[in-house]
C-alpha positions as CSV (number, residue, x, y, z in Angstrom):
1,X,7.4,14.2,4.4
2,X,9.6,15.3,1.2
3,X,11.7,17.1,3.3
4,X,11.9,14.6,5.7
5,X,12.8,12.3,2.8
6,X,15.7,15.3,1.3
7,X,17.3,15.8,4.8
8,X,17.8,11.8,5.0
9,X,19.2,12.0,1.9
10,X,21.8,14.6,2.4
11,X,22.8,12.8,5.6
12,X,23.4,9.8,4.2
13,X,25.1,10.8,1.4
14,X,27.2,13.3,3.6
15,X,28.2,9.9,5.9
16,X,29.3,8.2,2.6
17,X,31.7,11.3,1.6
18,X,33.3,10.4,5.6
19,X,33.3,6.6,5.2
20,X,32.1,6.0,8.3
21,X,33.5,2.9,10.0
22,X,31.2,0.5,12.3
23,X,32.6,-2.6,14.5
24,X,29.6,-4.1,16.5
25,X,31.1,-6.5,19.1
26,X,29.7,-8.8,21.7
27,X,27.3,-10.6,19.9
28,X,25.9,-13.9,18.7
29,X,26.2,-13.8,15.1
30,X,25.1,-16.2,12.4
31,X,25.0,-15.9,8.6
32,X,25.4,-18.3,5.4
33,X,28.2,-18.3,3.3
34,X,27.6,-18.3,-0.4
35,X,27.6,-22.3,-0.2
36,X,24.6,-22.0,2.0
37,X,26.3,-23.1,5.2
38,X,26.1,-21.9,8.5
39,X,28.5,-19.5,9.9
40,X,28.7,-17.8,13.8
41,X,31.0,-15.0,14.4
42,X,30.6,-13.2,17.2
43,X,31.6,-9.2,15.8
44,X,31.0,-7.5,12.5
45,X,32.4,-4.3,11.5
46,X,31.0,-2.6,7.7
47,X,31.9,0.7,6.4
48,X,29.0,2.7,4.7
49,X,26.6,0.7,3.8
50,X,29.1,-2.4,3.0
51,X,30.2,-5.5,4.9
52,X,34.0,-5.5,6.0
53,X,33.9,-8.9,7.7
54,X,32.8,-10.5,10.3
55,X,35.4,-11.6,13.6
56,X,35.1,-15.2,15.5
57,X,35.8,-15.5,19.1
58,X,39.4,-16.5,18.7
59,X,40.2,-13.0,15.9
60,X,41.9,-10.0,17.2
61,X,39.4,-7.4,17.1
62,X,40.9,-4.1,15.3
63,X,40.9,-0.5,16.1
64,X,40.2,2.8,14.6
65,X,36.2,2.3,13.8
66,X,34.4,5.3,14.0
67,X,31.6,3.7,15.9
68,X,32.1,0.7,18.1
69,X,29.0,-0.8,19.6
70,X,28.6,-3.4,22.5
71,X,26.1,-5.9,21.3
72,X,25.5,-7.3,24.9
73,X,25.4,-11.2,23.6
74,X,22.1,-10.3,21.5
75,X,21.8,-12.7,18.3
76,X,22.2,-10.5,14.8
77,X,21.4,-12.6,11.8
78,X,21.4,-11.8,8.0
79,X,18.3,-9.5,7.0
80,X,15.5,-11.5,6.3
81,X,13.5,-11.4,2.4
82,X,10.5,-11.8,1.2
83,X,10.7,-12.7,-2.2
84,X,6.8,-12.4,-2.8
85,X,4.7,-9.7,-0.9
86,X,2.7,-7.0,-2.3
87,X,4.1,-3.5,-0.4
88,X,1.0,-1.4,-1.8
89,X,-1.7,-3.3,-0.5
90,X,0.0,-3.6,2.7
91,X,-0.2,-0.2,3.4
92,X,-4.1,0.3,2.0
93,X,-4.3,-2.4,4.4
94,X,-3.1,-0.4,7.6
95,X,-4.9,2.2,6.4
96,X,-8.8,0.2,5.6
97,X,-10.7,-2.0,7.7
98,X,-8.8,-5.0,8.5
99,X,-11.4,-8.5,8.7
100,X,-8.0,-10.5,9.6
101,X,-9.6,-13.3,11.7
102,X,-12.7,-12.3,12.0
103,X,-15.0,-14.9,12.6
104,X,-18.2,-14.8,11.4
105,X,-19.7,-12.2,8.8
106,X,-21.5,-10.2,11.2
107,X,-18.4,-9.8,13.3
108,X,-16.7,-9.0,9.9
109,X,-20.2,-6.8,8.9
110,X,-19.5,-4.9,12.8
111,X,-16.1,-4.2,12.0
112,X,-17.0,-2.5,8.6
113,X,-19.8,-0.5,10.3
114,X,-17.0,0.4,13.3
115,X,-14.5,1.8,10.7
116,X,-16.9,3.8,9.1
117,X,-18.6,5.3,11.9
118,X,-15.0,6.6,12.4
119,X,-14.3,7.5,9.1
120,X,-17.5,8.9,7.8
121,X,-15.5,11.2,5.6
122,X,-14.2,8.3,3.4
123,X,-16.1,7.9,-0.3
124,X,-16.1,4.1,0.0
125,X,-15.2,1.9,2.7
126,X,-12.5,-0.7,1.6
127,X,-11.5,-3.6,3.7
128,X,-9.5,-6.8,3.4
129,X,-8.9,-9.9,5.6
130,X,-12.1,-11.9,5.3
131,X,-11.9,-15.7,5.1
132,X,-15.0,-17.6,4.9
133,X,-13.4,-21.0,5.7
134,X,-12.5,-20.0,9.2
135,X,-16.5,-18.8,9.8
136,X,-18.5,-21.2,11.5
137,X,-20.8,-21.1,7.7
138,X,-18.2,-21.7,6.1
139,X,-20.0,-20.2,3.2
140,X,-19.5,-16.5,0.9
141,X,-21.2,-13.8,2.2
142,X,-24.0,-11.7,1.1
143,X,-24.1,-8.2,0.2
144,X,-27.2,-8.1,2.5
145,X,-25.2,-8.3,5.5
146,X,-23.5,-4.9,4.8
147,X,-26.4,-3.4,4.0
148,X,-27.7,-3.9,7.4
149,X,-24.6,-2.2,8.6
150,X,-24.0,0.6,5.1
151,X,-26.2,1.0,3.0
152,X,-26.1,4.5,2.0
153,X,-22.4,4.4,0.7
154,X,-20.4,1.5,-1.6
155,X,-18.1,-1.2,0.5
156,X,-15.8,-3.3,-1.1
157,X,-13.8,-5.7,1.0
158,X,-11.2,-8.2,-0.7
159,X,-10.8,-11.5,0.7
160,X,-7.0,-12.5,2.3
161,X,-5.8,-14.1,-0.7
162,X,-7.1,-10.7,-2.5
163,X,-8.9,-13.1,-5.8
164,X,-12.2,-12.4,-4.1
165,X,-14.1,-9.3,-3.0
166,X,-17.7,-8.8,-1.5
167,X,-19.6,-5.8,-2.2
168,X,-22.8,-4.2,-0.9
169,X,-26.0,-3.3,-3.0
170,X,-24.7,-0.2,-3.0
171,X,-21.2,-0.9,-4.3
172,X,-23.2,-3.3,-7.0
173,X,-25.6,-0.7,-8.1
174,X,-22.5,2.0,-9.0
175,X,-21.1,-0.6,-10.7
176,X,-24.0,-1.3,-12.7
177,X,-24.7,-5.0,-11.9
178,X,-27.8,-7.0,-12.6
179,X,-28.8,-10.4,-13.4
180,X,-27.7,-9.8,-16.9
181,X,-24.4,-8.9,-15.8
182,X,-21.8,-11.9,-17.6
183,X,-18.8,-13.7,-15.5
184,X,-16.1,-12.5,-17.5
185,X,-13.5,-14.5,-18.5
186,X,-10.9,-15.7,-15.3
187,X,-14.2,-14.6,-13.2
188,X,-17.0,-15.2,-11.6
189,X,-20.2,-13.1,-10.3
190,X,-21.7,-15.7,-7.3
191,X,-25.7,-15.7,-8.0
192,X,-28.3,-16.9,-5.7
193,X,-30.9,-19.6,-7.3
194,X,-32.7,-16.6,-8.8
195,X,-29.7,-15.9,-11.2
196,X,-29.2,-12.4,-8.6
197,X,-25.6,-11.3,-7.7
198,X,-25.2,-12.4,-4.0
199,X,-22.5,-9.4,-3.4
200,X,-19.1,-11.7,-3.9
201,X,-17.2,-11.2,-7.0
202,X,-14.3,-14.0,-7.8
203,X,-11.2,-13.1,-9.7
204,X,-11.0,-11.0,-12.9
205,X,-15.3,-10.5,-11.7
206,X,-14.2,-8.2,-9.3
207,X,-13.3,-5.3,-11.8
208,X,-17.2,-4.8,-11.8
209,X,-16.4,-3.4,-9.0
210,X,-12.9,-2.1,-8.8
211,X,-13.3,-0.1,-11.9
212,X,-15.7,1.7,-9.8
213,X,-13.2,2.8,-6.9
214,X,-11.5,6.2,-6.5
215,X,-7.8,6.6,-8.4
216,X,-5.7,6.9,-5.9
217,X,-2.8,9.9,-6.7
218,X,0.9,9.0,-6.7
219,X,1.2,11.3,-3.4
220,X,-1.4,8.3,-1.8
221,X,0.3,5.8,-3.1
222,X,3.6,7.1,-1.6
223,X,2.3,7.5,1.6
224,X,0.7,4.0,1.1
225,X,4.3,2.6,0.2
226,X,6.2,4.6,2.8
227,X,3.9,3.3,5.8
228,X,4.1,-0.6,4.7
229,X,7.5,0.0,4.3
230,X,8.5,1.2,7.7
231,X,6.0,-1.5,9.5
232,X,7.6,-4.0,7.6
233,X,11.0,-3.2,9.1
234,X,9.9,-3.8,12.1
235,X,9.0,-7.8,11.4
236,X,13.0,-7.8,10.7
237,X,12.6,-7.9,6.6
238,X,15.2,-5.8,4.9
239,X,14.1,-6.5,1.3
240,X,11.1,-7.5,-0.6
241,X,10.1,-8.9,-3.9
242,X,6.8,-6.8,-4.5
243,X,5.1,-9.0,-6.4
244,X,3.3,-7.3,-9.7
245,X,3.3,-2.7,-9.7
246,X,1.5,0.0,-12.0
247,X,2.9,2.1,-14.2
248,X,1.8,4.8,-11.2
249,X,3.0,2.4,-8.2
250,X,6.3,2.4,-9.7
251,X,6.5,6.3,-10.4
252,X,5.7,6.7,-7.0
253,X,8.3,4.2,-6.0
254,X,10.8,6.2,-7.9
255,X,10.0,9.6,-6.4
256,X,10.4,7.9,-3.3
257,X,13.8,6.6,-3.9
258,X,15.0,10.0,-5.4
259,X,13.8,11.8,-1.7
260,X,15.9,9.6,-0.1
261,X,16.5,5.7,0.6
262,X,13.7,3.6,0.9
263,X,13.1,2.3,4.6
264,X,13.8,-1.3,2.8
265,X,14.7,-2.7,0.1
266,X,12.1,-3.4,-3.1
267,X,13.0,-5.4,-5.7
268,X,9.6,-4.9,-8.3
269,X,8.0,-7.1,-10.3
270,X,5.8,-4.5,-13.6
271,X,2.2,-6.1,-13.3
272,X,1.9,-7.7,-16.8
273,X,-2.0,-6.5,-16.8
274,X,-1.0,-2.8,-16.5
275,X,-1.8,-1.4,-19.7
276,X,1.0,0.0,-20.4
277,X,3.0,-3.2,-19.5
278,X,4.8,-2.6,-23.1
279,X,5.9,0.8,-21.8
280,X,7.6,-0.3,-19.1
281,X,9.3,-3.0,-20.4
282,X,10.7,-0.5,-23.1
283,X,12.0,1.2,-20.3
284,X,14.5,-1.1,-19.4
285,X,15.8,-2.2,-16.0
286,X,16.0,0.1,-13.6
287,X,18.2,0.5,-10.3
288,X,18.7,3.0,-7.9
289,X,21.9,4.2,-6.9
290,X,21.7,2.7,-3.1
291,X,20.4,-0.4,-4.5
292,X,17.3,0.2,-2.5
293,X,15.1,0.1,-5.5
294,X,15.7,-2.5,-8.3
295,X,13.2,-3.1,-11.4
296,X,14.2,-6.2,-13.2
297,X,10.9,-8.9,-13.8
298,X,7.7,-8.5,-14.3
299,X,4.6,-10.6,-12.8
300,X,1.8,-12.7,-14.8
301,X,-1.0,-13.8,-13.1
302,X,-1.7,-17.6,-14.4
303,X,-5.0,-18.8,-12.3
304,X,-7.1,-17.8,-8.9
305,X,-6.8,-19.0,-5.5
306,X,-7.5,-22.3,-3.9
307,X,-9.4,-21.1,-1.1
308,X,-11.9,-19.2,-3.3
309,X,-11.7,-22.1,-5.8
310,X,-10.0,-20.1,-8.5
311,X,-6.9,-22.0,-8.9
312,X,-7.1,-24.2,-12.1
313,X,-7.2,-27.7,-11.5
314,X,-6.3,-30.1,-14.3
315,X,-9.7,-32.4,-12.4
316,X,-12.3,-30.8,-11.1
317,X,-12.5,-29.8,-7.6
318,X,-13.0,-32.8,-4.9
319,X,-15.5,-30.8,-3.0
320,X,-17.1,-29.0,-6.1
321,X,-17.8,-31.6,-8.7
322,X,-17.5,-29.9,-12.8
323,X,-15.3,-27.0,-10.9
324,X,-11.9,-26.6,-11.9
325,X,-10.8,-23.1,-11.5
326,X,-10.2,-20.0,-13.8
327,X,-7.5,-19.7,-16.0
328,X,-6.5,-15.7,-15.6
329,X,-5.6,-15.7,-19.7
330,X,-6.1,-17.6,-22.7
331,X,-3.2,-19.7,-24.0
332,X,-2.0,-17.1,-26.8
333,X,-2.5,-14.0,-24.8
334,X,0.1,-15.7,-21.8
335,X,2.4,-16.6,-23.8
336,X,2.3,-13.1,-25.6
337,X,2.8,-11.7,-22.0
338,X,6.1,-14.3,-21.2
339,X,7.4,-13.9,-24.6
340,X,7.7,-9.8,-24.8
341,X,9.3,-10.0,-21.1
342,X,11.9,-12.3,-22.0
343,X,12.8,-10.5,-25.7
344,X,13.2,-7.2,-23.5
345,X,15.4,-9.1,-20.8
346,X,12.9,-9.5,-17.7
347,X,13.2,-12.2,-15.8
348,X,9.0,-13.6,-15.6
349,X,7.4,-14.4,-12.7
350,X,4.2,-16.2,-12.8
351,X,1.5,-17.1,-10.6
352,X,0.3,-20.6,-10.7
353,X,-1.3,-22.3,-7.7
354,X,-3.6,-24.9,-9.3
355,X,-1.8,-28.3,-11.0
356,X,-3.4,-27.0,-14.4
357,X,-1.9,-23.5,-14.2
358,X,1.5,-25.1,-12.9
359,X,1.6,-27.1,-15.8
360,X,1.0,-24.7,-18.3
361,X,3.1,-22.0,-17.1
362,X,6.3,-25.0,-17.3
363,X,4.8,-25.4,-20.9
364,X,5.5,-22.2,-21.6
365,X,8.6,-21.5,-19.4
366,X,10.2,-24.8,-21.4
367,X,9.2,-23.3,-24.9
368,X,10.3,-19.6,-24.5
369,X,12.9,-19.9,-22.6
370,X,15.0,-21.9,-26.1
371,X,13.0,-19.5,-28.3
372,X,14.3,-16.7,-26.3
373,X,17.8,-17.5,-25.0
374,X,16.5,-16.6,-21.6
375,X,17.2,-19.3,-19.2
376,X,19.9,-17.4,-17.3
377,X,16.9,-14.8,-16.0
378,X,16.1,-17.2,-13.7
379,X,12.2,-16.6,-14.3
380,X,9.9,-18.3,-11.6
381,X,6.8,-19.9,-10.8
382,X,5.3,-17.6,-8.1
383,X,3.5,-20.0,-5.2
384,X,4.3,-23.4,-7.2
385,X,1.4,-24.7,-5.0
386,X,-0.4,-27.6,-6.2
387,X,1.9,-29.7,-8.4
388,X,2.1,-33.1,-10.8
389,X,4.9,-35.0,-9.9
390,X,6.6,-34.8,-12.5
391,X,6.0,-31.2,-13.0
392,X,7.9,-31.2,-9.9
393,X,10.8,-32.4,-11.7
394,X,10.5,-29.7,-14.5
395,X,11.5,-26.8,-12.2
396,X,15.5,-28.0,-11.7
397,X,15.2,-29.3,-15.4
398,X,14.4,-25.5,-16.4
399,X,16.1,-23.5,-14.3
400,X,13.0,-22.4,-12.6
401,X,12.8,-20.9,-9.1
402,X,9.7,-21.8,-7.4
403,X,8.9,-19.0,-5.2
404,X,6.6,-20.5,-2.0
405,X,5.0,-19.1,0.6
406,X,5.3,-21.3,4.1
407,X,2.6,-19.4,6.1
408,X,-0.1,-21.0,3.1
409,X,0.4,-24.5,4.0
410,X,-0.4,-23.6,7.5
411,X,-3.3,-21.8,6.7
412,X,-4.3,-23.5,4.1
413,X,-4.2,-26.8,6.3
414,X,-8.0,-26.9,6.9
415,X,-9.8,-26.9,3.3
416,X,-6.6,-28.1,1.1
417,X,-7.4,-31.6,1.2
418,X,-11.2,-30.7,0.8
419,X,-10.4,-29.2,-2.3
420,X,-8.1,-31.5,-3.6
421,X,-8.6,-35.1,-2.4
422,X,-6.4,-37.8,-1.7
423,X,-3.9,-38.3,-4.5
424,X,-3.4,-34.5,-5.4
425,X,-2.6,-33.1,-1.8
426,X,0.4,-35.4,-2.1
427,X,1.9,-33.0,-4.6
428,X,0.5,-29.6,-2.8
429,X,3.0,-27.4,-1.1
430,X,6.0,-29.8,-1.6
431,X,8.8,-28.3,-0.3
432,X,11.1,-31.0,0.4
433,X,10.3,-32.9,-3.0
434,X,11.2,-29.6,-4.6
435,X,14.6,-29.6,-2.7
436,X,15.3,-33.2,-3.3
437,X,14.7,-32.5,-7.2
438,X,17.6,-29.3,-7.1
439,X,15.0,-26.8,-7.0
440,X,16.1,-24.0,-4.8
441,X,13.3,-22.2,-3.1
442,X,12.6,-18.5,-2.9
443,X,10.2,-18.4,0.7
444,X,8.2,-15.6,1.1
445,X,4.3,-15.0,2.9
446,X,2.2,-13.0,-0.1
447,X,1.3,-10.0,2.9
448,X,-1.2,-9.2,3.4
449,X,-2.9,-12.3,2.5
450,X,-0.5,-13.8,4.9
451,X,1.1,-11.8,8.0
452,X,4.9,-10.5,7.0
453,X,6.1,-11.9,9.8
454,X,9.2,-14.0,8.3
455,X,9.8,-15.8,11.7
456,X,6.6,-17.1,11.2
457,X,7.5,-18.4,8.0
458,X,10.2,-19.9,9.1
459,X,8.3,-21.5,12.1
460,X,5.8,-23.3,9.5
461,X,8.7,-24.2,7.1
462,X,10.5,-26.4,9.8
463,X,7.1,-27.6,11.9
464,X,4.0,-27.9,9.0
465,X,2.3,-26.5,11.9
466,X,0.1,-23.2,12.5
467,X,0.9,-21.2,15.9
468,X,-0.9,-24.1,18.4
469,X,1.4,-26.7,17.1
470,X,-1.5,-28.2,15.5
471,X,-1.9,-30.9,14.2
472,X,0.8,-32.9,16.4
473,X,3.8,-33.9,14.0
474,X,2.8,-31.2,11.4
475,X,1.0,-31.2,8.7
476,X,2.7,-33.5,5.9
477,X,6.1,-33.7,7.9
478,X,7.4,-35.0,5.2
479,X,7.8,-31.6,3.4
480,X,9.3,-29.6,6.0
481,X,12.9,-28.1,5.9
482,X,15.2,-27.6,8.3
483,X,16.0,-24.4,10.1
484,X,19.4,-23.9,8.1
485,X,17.0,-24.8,4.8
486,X,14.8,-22.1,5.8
487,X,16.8,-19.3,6.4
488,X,18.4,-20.0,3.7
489,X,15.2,-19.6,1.4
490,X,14.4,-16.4,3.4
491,X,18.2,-14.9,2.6
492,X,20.3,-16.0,0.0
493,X,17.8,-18.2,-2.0
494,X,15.3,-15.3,-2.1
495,X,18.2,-12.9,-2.8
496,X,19.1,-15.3,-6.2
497,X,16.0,-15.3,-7.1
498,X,16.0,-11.8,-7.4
499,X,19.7,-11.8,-9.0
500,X,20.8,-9.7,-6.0
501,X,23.1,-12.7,-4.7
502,X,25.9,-10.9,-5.1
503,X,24.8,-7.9,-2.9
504,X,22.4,-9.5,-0.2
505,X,21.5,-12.5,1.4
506,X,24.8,-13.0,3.7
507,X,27.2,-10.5,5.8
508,X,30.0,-11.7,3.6
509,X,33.0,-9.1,2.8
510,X,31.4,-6.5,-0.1
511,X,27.7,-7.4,0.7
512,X,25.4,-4.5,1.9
513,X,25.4,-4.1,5.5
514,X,22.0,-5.7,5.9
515,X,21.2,-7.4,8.8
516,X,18.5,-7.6,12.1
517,X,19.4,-8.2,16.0
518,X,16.5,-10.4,17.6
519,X,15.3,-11.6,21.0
520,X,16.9,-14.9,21.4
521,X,19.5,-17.8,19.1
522,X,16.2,-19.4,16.6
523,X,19.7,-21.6,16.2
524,X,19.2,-23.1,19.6
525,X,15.2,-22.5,20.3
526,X,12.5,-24.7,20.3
527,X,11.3,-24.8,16.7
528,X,7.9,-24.4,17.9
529,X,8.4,-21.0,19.5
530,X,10.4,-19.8,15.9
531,X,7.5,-17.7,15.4
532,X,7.4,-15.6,19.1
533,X,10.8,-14.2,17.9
534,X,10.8,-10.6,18.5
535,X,12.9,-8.0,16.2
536,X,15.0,-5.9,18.4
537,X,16.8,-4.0,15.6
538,X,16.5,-3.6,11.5
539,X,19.7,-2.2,10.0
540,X,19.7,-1.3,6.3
541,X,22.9,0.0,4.0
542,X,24.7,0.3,7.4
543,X,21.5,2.3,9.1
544,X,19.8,1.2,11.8
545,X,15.6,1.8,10.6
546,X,13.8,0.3,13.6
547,X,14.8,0.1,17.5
């Protein structure tokens, strides 16, 4: 692999020394202009990895390019971003048992028993995907149900929004759980009426059971990185915001980028919970010389998720009366977190979904960001999911990007308003209100709680509805954007948010040659078939990744 990584290298650095020139023709191009309007050209010629400009029908086409390529009338569009994702887990997730839409547990328990009947080598079997609120129970799990499948080795499977994880007695034994065992602060242990750990572990709870799990070497993480890299090139996505690293995750990404170019670009967040968070903020900014690797935020992890009842609700939970969520840290230890970022020149990204979490993180944000002079970092509120009005207001006020996810609100559709009643949902997954304050939305999906398909984020953003056009109208209509609004927030909104406007996000003249070819015009298609687009092509730096 290194030396498949070396010989990349050397070629593209050998085609730079050449300045090879590209003129693709024939095609049926649209990007934005740094105004955010719509532009169609119909040819685009870059040199190295670097836009040179793009040609309407009407321009004179010139000569001379080393490489001219018919585009047959196929639709090439900016690159597509996702400005929150999580690249590691992505690739543990090709390479574990996936529980995606499983549904039941004993269709998820079969699956687990499938994998490791194939796998029989493996330690610990590891899964993700599982979502009790599409099971016909509609309840957590039990460790029981594993053990009827594996008993004789430790499982761990996280739940799709990854702030949940259910273990079996085995997994709960190496860890060293009993009745006695405390929910720790941000956690949970779920108990049966016997006071007895039922198997799922909620939020910060779940490092009784992590702490337990094999290290996994930088060479595994590489290979983990690599793999979820290339995959996601294939959705179309040419960059992504990878939403909170290790101090090893990042080493690994740097080996990586010194073999050769990344398969995409990843602009990383430093995980505020690593423990040597200090460390790495000493470290400074870092950037790699084909901008294919950019360190410049870090991520703080405000509350849980909704769908496992962990975000932190200002009231208590509409279908779980003296409920409100788990704040992830106490009020002096966040704002410790925030305020060493932004003295070291991070830009701070911080997850809130509940209105309690939203509200404090803007406390904070509004606070730090005089103390600290740092209001030009454009630091953001990282889902932005469940919101008091006028908390809505504060993010245009502050200069605060809040960084959303689509694909939740669709898949979120059927428990939200369980969860939060009435009056609240009003203020859940606002999009438009956002807009309509100034706020300018990063869109992303949160992979693999989501799928990294960007088309199908853009197919929620403009319908509010999941892949059956259900419900009829969409969900909220109200909130929706338009397609132009949404490809927006997938190219040059997310690349601001990651202060990368002035090198992605549109195939203007001096921009990196970034772009995808697709199956059909999502300019002049249905907006319910958005999400069947198919990715013909992803080009990155001026090389075409995927075919």
């Amino acid at each position: 692999m290194k030396y498949a990584f070396l010989l990349l290298s050397f070629l593209t650095l050998a085609s730079v020394a050449t300045a090879d020139t590209t003129l693709i023709s024939n095609i049926n191009g649209y990007t934005l202009n740094s105004d955010r309007q719509l532009l169609r050209f119909s040819a685009l010629q870059f040199t190295d990895d670097s836009i040179d400009r793009t040609f309407t029908a009407t321009d004179t086409l010139p000569d001379g390019a080393d490489q001219t390529i018919d585009g047959a009338g196929q639709t090439l569009i900016t690159g597509l971003i996702d400005a929150h994702g999580h690249i590691l887990n992505y690739g543990r997730f090709l390479l574990q048992v996936d529980l995606v839409g499983s549904t039941t547990e004993q269709e998820a328990a079969q699956r687990v028993a499938a994998f490791e009947a194939a796998n029989g080598e493996l330690e610990w079997v590891q899964g993700r995907g599982w979502n009790q609120v599409l099971w016909d129970s509609n309840s957590f799990p039990t460790a029981a149900i594993l053990d009827a499948v594996v008993s004789h080795k430790p499982v761990w499977l996280r739940r799709i929004d990854g702030h949940a994880g259910w273990a079996n007695t085995a997994a709960m034994e190496l860890a060293g759980v009993t009745r006695d065992s405390q929910d720790p602060t941000g956690g949970q242990i779920m108990r049966d009426a016997n006071g007895d750990a039922t198997g799922v572990f909620i939020d910060t709870a779940m490092g009784y059971i992590s702490s337990q799990l094999p290290s996994a070497t930088i060479e595994e993480q590489k290979i983990a990185l690599h793999t979820s890299m290339s995959r996601l090139a294939e959705f179309g996505l040419t960059s992504v915001h990878d939403a909170g690293a290790s101090s090893q995750t990042i080493a690994a990404y740097k080996q990586l980028a010194q073999d050769g170019p990344l398969p995409i670009r990843a602009n990383v967040m430093i995980a505020a919970s690593d423990p040597l968070y200090q460390d790495r903020l000493d470290e400074g900014h870092f950037r790699s010389e084909d901008d294919t690797l950019n360190i410049n935020s870090v991520k703080v992890v405000g509350d849980g998720a909704l769908g496992s009842r962990g975000a932190a609700l200002i009231e208590e939970y509409s279908d779980e009366p003296g409920n409100h969520g788990l704040l992830r840290y106490d009020d002096e230890r966040m704002e410790f977190l925030m305020r060493v970022a932004m003295n070291s020149g991070f830009q701070v990204n911080t997850h809130a979904i509940g209105d309690d979490a939203n509200m404090k993180v803007l406390d904070n944000y509004e606070r730090l960001i005089l103390e600290t002079d740092s209001g030009a970092m454009r630091h953001r509120v990282e889902h932005a999911q469940i919101l008091r009005y006028e908390d809505i207001l504060r993010f245009a006020e502050l200069g605060v990007i809040p960084s959303m996810q689509a694909t939740h609100a669709t898949s979120d559709k059927n428990m939200a308003q369980d969860r939060l009643g009435e009056t609240r949902i009003q203020g859940a997954y606002a999009w438009r209100k956002l807009m309509e304050s100034g706020a300018r939305i990063a869109n992303g999906s949160d992979f693999p709680v989501e799928s990294p398909n960007p088309f199908w984020g853009l197919h929620a953003s403009v319908t509010r509805q999941d892949q059956n056009n259900d419900p009829p109208g969409g969900w909220f209509p109200e909130e929706s954007m338009t397609l132009e609004e949404a490809f927006a927030s997938f190219t040059i909104d997310a690349a601001y948010a990651g202060h990368q406007e002035n090198l992605l996000g549109t195939l203007e003249p001096g921009k990196k040659a970034d772009f995808i070819i697709i199956d059909r015009d999502i300019f002049e298609s249905p907006a319910s078939e958005l999400w069947q687009t198919q990715v013909q092509e992803t080009w990155v730096n001026g090389r075409k990744i995927t075919d």
